[in-house]
Structures are given as structure tokens and as C-alpha cells.
C-alpha positions in Angstrom: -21.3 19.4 9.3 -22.1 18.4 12.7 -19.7 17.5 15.4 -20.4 14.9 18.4 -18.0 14.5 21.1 -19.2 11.9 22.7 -18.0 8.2 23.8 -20.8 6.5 22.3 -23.1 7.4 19.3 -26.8 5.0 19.1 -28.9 6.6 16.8 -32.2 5.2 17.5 -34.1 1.9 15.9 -35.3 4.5 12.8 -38.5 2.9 12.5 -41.1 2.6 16.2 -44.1 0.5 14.9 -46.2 -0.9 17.7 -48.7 -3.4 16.8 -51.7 -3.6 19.4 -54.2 -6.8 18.4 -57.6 -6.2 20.2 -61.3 -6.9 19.1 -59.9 -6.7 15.0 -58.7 -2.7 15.4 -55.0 -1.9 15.5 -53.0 1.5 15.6 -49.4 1.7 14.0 -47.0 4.6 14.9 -45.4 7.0 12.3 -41.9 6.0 11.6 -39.5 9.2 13.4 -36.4 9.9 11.9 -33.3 7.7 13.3 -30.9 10.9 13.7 -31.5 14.2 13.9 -28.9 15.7 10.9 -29.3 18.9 9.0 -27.2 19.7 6.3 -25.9 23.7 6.3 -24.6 24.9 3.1 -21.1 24.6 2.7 -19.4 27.5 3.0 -16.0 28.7 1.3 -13.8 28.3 4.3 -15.1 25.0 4.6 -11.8 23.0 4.7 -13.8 19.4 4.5 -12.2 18.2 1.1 -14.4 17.0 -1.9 -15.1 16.2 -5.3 -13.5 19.7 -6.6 -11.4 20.8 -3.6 -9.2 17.5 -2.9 -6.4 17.2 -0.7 -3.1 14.8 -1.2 -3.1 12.3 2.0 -0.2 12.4 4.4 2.9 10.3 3.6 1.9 6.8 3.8 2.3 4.9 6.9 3.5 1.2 6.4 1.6 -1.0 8.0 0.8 -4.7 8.3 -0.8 -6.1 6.1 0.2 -4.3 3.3 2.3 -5.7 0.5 5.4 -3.7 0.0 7.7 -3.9 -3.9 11.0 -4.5 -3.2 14.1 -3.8 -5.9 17.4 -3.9 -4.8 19.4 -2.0 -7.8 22.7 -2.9 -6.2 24.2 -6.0 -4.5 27.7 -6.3 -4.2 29.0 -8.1 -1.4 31.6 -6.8 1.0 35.4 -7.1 1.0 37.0 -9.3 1.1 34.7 -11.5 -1.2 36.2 -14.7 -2.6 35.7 -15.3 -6.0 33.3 -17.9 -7.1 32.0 -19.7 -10.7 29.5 -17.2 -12.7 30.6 -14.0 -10.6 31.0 -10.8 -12.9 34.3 -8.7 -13.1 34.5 -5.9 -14.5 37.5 -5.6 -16.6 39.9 -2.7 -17.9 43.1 -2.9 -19.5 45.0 0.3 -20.6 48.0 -1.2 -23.4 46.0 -4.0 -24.8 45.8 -4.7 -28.4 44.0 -2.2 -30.6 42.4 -5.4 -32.6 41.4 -7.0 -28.8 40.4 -4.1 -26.1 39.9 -5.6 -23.1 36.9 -3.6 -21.5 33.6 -5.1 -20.3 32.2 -7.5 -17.7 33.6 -11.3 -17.7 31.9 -14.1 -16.5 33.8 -16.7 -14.6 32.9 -19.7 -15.7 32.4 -23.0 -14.5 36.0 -24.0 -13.8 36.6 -20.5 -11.9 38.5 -19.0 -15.1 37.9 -15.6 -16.6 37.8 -15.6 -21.1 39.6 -12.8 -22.2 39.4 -13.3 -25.8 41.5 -15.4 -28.2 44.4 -12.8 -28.0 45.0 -13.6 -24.4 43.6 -16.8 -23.4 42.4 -17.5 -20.1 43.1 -16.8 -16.6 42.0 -18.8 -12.8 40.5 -16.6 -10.4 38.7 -18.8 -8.4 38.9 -18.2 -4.4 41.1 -15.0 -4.6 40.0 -11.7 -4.0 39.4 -8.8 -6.1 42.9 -7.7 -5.8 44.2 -10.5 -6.0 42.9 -11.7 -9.3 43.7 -7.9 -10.5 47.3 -9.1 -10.0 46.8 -12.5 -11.5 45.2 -10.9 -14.9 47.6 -8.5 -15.2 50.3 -10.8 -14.8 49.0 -13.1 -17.3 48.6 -10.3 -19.8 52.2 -9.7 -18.9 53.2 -12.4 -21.3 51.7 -10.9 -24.1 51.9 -7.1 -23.6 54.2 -4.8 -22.8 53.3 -2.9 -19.1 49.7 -3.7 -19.0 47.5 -1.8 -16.6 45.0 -3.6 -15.0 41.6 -2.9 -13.0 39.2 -5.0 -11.7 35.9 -4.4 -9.9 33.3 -6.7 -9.0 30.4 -6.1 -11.4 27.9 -9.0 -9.1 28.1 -11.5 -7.3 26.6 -15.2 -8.0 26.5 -15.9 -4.4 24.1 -12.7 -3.6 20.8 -13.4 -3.3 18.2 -11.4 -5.7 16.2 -9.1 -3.7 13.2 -8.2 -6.0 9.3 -9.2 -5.9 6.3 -8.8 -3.7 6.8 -8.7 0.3 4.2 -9.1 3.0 4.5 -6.8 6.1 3.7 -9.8 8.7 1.5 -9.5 11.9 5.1 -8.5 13.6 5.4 -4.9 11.4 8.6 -6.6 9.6 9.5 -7.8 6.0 11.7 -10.7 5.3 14.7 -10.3 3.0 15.6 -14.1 2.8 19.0 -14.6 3.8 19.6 -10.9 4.6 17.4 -11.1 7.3 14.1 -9.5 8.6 13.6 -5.7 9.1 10.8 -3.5 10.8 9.6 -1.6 8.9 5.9 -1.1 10.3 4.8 2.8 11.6 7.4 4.1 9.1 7.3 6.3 5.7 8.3 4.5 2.5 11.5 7.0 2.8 11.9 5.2 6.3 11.5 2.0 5.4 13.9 2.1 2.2 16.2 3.4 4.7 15.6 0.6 7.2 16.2 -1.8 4.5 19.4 -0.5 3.5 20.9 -0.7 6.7 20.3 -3.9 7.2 21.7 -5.0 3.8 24.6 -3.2 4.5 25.7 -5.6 7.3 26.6 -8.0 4.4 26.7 -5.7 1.0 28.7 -2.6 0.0 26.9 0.3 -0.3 23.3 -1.2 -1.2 20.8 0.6 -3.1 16.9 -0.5 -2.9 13.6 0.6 -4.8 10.9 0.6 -2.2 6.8 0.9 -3.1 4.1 0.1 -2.0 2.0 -2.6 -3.7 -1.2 -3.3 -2.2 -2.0 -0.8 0.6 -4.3 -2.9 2.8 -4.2 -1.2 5.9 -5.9 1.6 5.2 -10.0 1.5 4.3 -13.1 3.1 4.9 -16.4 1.5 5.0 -19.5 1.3 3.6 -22.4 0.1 5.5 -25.6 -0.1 4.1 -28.3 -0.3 6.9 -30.8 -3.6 6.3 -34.4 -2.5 7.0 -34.1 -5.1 9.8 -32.9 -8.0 7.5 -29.4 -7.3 8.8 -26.8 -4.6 8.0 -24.4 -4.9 5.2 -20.6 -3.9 5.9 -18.4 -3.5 2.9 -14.5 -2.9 3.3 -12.8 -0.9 0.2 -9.1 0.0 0.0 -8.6 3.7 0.2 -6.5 5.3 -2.7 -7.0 8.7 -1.6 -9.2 9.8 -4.8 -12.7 8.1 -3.6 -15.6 10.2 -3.1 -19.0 9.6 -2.1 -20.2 8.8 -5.5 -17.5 6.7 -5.7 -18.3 4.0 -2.5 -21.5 4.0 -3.6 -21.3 2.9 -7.3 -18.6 0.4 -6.0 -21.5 -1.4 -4.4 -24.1 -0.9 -7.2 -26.1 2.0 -6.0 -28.5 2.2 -3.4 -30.1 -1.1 -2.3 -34.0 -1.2 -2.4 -34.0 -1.4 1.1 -31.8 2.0 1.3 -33.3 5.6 1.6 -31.6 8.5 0.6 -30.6 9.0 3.8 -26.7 9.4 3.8 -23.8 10.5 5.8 -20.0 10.1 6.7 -18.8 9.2 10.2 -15.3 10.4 10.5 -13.5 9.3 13.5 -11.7 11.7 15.6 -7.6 12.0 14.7 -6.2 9.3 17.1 -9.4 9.1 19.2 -8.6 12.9 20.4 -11.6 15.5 19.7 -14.6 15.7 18.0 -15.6 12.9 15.4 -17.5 14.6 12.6 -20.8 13.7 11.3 -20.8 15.2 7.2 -24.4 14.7 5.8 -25.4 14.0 2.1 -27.6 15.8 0.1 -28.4 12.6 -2.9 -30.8 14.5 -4.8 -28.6 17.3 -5.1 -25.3 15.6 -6.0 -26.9 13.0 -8.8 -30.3 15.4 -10.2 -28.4 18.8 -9.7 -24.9 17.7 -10.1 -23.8 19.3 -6.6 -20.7 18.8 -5.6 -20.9 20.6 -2.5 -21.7 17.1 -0.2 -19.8 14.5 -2.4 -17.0 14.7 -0.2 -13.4 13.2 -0.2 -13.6 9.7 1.6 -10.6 9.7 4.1 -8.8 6.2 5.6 -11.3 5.6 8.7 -14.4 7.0 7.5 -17.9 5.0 8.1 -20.4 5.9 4.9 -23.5 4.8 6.3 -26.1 4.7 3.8 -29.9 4.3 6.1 -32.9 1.8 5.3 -35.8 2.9 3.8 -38.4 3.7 6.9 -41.3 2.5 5.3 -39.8 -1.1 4.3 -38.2 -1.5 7.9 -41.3 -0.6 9.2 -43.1 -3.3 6.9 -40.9 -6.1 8.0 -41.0 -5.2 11.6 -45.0 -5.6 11.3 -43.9 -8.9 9.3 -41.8 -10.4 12.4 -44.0 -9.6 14.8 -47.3 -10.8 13.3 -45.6 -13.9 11.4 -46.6 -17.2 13.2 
């Protein structure tokens, strides 16, 4: 492992050819290797994770644009909440008939009337409150049974909005919950932001409860660039799950190119841009013929996997731009 604490790394073109034209004789330099890597062995206190010595990522940190799954498991709205057509009450009755319990959730229906069954007939709760259709029902009941006892809860509302699905964290670090708002949830844990996200629904609801995941996690990567031979270098951008490896990156863009060497090594960026990046060589040849696992490290969010041309083919079509007409 080699660490470089500089401000700037620029390994050099990789490939020197110089092409002098006189009287039919020319003289091409030997390619010189583009960065000057050796690869140590490994040794047991070695704390660089890899294919058989993972470590679990810190806690995920929200950020945009990731795609965050949303459940809230429990809307009820405040009191005082006016009833309204296709709210749910839960209903309770202590007396009733042994033939006709009363005990279960009631719908109201369209004309803001809550069925209780053929036994009792029905009852208008529209506009009053919890309590006070608690009193209405067990007045009504009155007529039919002797000293009812009546309870009432709210089971849902019709007039909460759902809160379930796929949200976006926008450019701002916030998610918008509809009519309940927005919420900032960018920088924090998923702990945090469930958190967050209940205190904000609890300006309107009693005592909300909310499933938080995350869906898609698109701010955090790690890259794979394959350098070009002087045809251009290829940049790939892959989602990091925290299981990748170095086999892994590679096989996700089909192997080594035929303008790639062997040539491989991570670039891992200093912690917040304080230290020493680290510069972790590959040994190919060891980890696909021998099966080593002692360079196929754990790819971390960040990290630059730069695979390097093939000398003698960047060297070819350096000659081939300089000689072309």
C-alpha cells in the first residue's frame, strides 16, 4: 500500500515514443512505466478490508439524490377531528345483544351515518367529534338496550392523505410529504430522518409512526476508469452497496478492454480531504490464475479503480497520430 500526501497526483503519459524522420532511419523510445507502484505483501495487521476480511460501512448518510421508501403505519389526525363520509370508528359496546356484539371498525358512509347492524339500525355522526358521536351512539343504543357502554376511537381518517411510495431527496437535501409538508432530511442517518419525518407529521397527526428505507442509494459510488491507450479514457459510475470488490468492478464492465494492461490499482481519497490518500495496487495474475485474495480489496464509496492501457498499443497509436497525414 502506498500513501501520497500530496495536492496533486499526474502520473506521467505512460508511453514516450519519439519519432525522428531523417534520410529513411528512425529511433523509437522504450515505453517507461506511468507510476512507480510496488505491491508489499499484505500483512496480518493490514486493516485494508477485502474479499475475506470485509467490513460493514458506517450508517448511511442521506443524501440527494437518493430515493428514500416511505410508509407511514399510522395516520390519525389530531383532536378535535370532525367526522367526515368513509372515516373509520372503531366501535365497542359492553351490554349489547349476545346475537349482535357490537365490536369492530364502521365505516361512515356516504350520508355521514354509521350501520350498526339490523338489531340497532343506524346512527348520524357527521361533523361531530369523537366524543361526541361516542354520546350520540350510545344514546341511540339507549333505545334498545338497557345501560349501554359505549367507546369510540378513530380507526382512520378519509381526509388523511396516504403517505407510502418512492420519494426523491431534491437538490435542497428535503423530501416532500404532499400536503404534510417538506422535511430535510439530507446529512442525516435513516434513524434521523424517520425521526425528522415524524415530527413534522405530528404538527397535524397524533402520534405518527413511519417506515423509513432507503431505495436507491445514488449518492454514493466509486469509479471505474479504464485508461484509453490514447483513444480517450473510459469513466464508469457504479452504485456502491458495500459488498463490491475488485473482481467485482471489473466484471461489471466485461473484463479488461484490449486496450487495458494488467496494470491495476485503487485510488482512495483521503477521509474528508484530511491526510494521506492511499494508493492500493493489484496483483491480476495472482487474484484470477492463483486465486489470491490478498489484493482484491473491498471497494469503499469514493474510490477511483483505475485500470492502465496497454503500453505497447498506446505506444502504436501515438506513432499512428503522429505519422498519419
Amino acid at each position: 500500500m502506498t500513501r501520497r500526501c500530496t495536492s496533486s497526483v499526474k502520473p506521467g503519459l505512460g508511453v514516450i515514443a519519439l519519432l525522428l524522420v531523417s534520410s529513411g532511419c528512425g529511433a523509437v523510445l522504450s515505453p517507461v512505466q506511468p507510476l512507480p507502484i510496488t505491491t508489499p505483501e499484505p500483512t496480518a495487521e493490514s486493516n485494508v478490508p477485502r474479499e475475506l476480511s470485509k467490513v460493514s460501512l458506517p450508517p448511511y448518510v442521506i443524501e440527494p439524490p437518493d430515493i428514500l421508501l416511505i410508509d407511514a403505519v399510522k395516520i390519525v389526525p389530531k383532536p378535535p377531528h370532525s367526522l367526515e363520509p368513509f372515516d373509520a370508528l372503531g366501535i365497542r359496546v359492553d351490554n349489547a345483544l349476545l346475537d349482535s356484539p357490537i365490536a369492530g371498525v364502521y365505516v361512515v358512509d356516504p350520508q355521514g351515518r354509521v350501520d350498526l347492524g339490523p338489531a340497532y339500525g343506524k346512527v348520524t355522526v357527521k361533523g361531530m367529534t369523537v366524543d361526541e358521536a361516542m354520546t350520540a351512539i350510545n344514546d341511540h343504543l339507549g333505545e334498545t338496550l338497557q345501560d349501554p357502554v359505549t367507546s369510540v376511537t378513530l380507526a382512520s381518517s378519509a381526509g388523511a392523505q396516504p403517505l407510502t411510495g418512492q420519494h426523491l431527496v431534491g437538490q435542497d437535501g428535503t423530501v416532500n410529504l404532499g400536503t404534510y409538508g417538506t422535511v430535510y432530511v439530507a446529512g442525516m442517518t435513516i434513524p434521523e430522518a424517520k425521526t425528522a419525518i415524524e415530527k413534522r407529521l405530528s404538527a397535524t397527526l397524533e402520534s405518527p409512526e413511519v417506515f423509513l428505507d432507503v431505495l436507491a442509494f445514488n449518492s454514493k459510488a466509486y469509479y471505474i476508469i479504464t485508461e484509453g491507450a490514447g483513444l480517450g479514457d473510459n469513466v464508469v459510475r457504479a452504485p456502491i452497496t458495500g459488498n463490491e470488490t475488485v473482481l467485482d468492478a471489473v466484471a461489471s464492465v466485461g473484463g479488461l478492454s484490449q486496450l487495458s494492461s494488467k496494470r491495476i490499482w485503487i485510488s482512495r481519497p483521503a477521509p474528508n480531504g484530511v491526510g494521506c490518500e492511499q494508493i492500493l495496487p493489484v496483483d491480476w495474475d495472482a487474484m484470477t490464475r492463483g486465486a489470491s485474495t490478498a489484493t482484491n480489496y473491498q471497494l469503499l464509496p469514493g474510490d477511483r479503480l483505475f485500470i492502465a492501457q496497454d503500453s505497447i498499443i498506446a505506444m502504436d497509436n501515438f506513432i499512428g497520430k503522429v505519422t498519419r497525414p
